[in-house]
N, C-alpha and C positions, 0 to 999 in steps of 0.2 A: 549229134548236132555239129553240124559246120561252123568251126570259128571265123567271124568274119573279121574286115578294119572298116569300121562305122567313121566319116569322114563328116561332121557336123559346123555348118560355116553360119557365123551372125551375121546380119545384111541390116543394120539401121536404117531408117530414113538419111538420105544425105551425108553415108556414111566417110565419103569423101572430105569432107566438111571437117573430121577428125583427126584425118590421116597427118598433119603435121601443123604443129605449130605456128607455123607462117602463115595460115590461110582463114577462113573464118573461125571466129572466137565462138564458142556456144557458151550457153548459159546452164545449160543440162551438168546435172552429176552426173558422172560416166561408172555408170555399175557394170558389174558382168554380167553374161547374159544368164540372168538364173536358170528359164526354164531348159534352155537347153542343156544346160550342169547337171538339172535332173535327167533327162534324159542320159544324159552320158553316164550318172550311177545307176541309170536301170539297166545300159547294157552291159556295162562291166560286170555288173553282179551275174547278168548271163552268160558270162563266160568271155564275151567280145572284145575285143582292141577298138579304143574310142581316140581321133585324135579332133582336135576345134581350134577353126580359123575366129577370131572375131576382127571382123573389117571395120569396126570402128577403134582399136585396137593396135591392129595389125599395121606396122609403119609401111610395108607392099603387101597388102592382102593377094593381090592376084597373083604375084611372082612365086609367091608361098602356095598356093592354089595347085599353080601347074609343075611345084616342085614337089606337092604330096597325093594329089590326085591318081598317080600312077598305081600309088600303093593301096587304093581303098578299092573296098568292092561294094559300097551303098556310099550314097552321099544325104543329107540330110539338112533343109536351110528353114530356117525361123524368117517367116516374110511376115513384115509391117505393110499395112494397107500404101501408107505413104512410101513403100521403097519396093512397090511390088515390079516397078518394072526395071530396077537394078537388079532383084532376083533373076525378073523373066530373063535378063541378059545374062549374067551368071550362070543360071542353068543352063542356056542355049550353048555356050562358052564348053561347058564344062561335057556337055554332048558330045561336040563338035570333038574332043578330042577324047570321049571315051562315048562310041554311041550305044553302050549297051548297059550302061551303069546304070541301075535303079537310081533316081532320084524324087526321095520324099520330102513333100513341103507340109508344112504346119505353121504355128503362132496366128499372130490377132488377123492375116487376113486371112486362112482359112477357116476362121472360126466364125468372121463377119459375114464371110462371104463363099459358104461353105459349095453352093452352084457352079461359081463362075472361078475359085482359086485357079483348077487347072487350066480352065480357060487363058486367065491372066496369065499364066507360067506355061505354058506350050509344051517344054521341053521336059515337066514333072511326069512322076508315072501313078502317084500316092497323092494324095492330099488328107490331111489328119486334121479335124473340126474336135475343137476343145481341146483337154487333157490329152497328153498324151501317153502316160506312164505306161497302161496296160496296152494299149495299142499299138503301141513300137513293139513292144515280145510277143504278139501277133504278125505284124510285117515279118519281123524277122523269123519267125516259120512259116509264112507264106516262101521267103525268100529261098529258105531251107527243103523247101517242098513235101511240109509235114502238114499245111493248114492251106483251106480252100480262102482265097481273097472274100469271096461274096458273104466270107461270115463273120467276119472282122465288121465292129461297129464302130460308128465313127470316122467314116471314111471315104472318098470318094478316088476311084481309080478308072485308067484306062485301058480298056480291052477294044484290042483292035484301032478305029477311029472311032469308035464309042466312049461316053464317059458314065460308069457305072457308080452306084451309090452300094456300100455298106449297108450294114444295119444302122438302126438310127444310134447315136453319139449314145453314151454314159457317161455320167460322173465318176468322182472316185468319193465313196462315202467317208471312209476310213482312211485319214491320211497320214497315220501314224507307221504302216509298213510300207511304205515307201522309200526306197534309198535314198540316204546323202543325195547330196549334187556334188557331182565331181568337181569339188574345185579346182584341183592337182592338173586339171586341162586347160586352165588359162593363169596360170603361177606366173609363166614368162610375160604376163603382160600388170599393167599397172591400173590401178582404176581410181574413184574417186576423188576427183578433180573435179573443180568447181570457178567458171570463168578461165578457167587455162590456170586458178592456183591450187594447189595443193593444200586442200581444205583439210583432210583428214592425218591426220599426224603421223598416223601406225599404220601399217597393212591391213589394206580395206577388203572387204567383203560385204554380199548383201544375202539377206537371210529371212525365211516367211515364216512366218510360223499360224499363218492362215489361210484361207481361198476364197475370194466373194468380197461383197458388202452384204449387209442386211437393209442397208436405208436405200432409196430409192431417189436418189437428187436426180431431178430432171433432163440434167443436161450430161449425167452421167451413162458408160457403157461397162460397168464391173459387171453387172447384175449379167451382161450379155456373155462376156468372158468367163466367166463361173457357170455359167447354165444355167441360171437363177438358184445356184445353191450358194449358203454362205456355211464351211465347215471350217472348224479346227484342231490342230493337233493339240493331245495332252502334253499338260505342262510337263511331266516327267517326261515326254520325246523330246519337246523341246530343250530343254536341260541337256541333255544328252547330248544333242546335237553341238549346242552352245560349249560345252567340254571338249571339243575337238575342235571345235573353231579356234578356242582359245589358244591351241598349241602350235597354231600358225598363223593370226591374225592377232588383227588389239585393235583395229576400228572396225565394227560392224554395222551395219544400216539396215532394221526392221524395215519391211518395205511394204507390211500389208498394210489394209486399208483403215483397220479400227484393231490396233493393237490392241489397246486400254480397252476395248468394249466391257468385256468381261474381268471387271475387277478383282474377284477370287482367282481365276486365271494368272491373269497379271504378279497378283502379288503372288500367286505359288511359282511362279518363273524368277520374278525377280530374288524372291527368298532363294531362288537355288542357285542364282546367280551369285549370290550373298555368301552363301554359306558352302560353298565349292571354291570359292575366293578367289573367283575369275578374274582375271585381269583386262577386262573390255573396254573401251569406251564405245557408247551406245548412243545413236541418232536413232531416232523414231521417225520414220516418215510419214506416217498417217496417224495423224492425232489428232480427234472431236474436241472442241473446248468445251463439250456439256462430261467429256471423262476428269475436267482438270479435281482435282481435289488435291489438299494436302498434303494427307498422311501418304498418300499414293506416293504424290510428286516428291515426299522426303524418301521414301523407300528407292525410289528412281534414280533420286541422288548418290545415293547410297550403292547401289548396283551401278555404278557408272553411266548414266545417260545423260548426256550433254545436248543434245540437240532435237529440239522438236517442229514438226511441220505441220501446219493448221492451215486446212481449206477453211477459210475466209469468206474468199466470194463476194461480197460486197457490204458500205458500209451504213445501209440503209434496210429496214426490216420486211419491207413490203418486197423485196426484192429476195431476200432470203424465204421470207414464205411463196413467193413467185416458184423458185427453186425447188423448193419442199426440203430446204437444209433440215430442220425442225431442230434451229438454233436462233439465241435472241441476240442483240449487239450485247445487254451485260453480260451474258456469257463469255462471249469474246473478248470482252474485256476484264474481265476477273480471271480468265483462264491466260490471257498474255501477260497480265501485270504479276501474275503467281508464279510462272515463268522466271520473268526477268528476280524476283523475290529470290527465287531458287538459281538463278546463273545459270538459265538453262541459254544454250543457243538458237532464237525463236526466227521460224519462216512463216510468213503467211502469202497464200496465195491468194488474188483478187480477179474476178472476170468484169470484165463490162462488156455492155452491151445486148441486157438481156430485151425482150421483146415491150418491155414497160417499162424499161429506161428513158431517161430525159436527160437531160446536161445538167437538169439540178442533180439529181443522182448520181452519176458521175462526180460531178465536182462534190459530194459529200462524200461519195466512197474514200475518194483520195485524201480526204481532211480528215478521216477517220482515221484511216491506213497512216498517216502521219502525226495522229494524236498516240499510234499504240506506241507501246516501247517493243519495236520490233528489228531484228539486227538486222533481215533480210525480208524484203515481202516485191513479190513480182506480180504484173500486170499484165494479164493478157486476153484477145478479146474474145466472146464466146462462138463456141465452134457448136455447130449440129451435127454431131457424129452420129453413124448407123449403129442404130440401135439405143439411142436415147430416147426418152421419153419427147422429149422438144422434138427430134427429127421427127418418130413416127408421127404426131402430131400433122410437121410440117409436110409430108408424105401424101398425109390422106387429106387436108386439104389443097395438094395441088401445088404446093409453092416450093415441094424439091419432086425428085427424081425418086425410083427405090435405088437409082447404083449411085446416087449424087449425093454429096457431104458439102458444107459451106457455113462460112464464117456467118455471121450474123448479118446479114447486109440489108438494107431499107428496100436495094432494087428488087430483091425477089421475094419482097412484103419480110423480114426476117425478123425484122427489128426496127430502130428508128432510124440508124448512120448507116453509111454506104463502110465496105471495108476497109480505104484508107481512111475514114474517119477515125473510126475504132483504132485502128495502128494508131493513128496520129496522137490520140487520148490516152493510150497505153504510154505512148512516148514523155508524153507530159506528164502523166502519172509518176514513172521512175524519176526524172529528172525534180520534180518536186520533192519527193519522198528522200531523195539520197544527196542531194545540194543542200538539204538545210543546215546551218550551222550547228541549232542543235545536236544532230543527229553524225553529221562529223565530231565533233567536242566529245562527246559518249563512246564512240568506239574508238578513237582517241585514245579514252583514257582506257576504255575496256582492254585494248591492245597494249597496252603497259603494262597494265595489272595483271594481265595472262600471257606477257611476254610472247605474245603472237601478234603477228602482224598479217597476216593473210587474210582476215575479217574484214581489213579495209583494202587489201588490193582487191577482195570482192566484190566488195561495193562501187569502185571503180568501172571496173570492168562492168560492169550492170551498166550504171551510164553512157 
């Protein structure tokens, strides 16, 4: 086997937007790019030298590009639908000065838009649809010229001016033998940050210990990203993995979608968490409030988790069964008040604008959203993205495009408001939610009592 230097670059949406403090504020926690981190532990394990640009990261992504590019002999970039023609430009860039380099593309729009990726990217030679774990040590004996391209699943490439298809995509059933993510590829960089402050206290990391949904919300596309599989790794991988996190990190961030699903799970994680005497503090970023329970959320305590984030959605019922959340407002509300019970640090997130929306609805979401005891809840308006249940809908009656994605808007039958309206009600929404005196006085004092103040330059910055 040829050892190669595998050259792997992030490309976010508007990843510009990042590059320095001076310029626009986001409101996004800045994680690392996980899937690519796997990727980079599946080729190190093969023997390969892996190095990764992340340009949202990266204070001169590009200067750093054309100072490492010389040295790689594949490149490799994670394209977002919203940043595919930063990619296309990147790639074209990176031709222009090495025209023979293999360039493979993967993440969420090759996986949306499994047809047309290379299309969008011109200058790609691969395109990789779903997971990519096994598929990359295929490429990379195509590259080696041990393995014919046309047998490789999952993929679509170029031969000649033709654009050829693989076999059809797989999953990965078993996700327990799969390497690390190489964290050790992006050390030099800093991550979660939250509004431009420094939300997490200790060396951050983000970490899955899932793949999928199993529920079906409407206006969701996990179901599409998974392949309509929802699997998990055992709690003993997990553990394992979490033991080595621990010995260079102390904030970590679950990032799948129903952590808690699987309560026995759960608690055989948490108990090893416990009893290895981890040092973590732990954010949960997908948290159902039909998982809240007690004895759970005392164990949770106890294993260090601090922060929880609950899709929300809205704060009216007929709206939540609109969505198929197959959640009730008491839910929501015994699950954030047992929260605040526990000092957990609680997110909810709210959409408006669903297609049976009215302004009474709206203006009830928002008096709900400010009835909870919530430290953080954001407002934004409902998007039809490819591959939701809403868009295909919208699709086949006509009212979108198959390549076209759009905000909820009234003009294309979507909903009831036009899309600045929806912004404009989003805007009102925060501005209500984070100006009340109440809810200043609380994290106030919250921010005394935990000798932290960054709770409320967050809240700030939201405004």
């Amino acid at each position: 086997m040829i050892i190669m230097k595998i050259l792997l670059l992030h490309v976010p949406p508007l990843y510009h937007r990042f590059s320095s403090s001076k310029q626009t504020k986001t409101k996004a926690i800045t994680y690392p790019p996980l899937g690519l981190l796997y990727i980079g532990g599946v080729l190190e394990k093969e023997g390969h030298n892996v190095d990764l640009i992340d340009f949202m990261a990266e204070e001169n992504p590009k200067d750093l590009l054309k100072k490492t590019l010389p040295s790689a002999d594949v490149v490799g970039i994670s394209v977002y639908t919203k940043a595919y023609k930063e990619a296309a430009q990147i790639a074209q860039s990176i031709k222009k000065m090495n025209p023979n380099i293999p360039i493979i593309i993967g993440g969420p729009h090759s996986t949306f838009y499994p047809d047309r990726a290379l299309h969008d990217i011109p200058a790609a030679d691969i395109s990789v649809e779903g997971e990519g774990e096994e598929v990359i040590k295929d490429i990379m004996k195509v590259l080696n010229g041990t393995k014919k391209i046309s047998e490789i699943s999952g993929i679509q490439y170029r031969k000649g001016k033709k654009i050829k298809a693989g076999k059809p995509a797989k999953i990965i059933k078993d996700l327990d033998p799969i390497p690390l993510p190489a964290r050790h590829l992006v050390d030099k960089y800093e991550y979660g940050t939250l509004n431009n402050a420094n939300f997490y206290i200790q060396k951050f990391t983000a970490f899955l210990t899932s793949r999928g949904c199993p529920f079906k919300c409407r206006f969701c596309t996990r179901h599409v990203l998974s392949m309509k599989n929802f699997r998990v790794r055992s709690a003993e991988n997990v553990i394992k993995e979490l033991i080595e996190v621990n010995k260079n990190y102390g904030s970590v961030m679950i990032v799948d979608d129903n952590f808690l699903l699987d309560k026995k799970r759960a608690n055989k994680i948490l108990d090893g968490i416990i009893e290895n005497g981890l040092n973590l503090e732990i954010y949960i970023q997908g948290a159902r409030v039909d998982s809240a329970d007690i004895n759970l959320y005392k164990k949770m305590k106890k294993a260090g988790v601090k922060h929880l984030c609950f899709g929300l959605e809205s704060g009216n019922q007929d709206v939540l069964n609109f969505y198929n959340k197959q959640i009730t407002l008491s839910q929501i509300r015994e699950a954030i008040n047992l929260s605040k019970k526990m000092k957990f640090f609680t997110v909810g997130n709210f959409i408006l604008g669903a297609p049976i929306e009215t302004k009474k609805h709206i203006e009830q979401t928002i008096k709900f959203a400010c009835s909870l005891p919530l430290d953080i809840a954001t407002f934004n308006p409902l998007f039809y993205q490819r591959g939701s249940d809403l868009w295909i809908e919208a699709v086949k009656n006509g009212k979108l495009k198959k390549d076209e994605v759009s905000i909820a808007d009234s003009r294309k039958g979507l909903g009831n408001f036009t899309g600045e309206e929806l912004e404009k009600y989003c805007e009102i929404a925060v501005k209500r939610f984070y100006l009340r005196a109440s809810y200043i006085i609380r994290l106030i004092i919250k921010s005394i009592i935990n000798r932290n103040f960054t709770i409320l330059r967050v809240g700030r910055n939201y405004v």
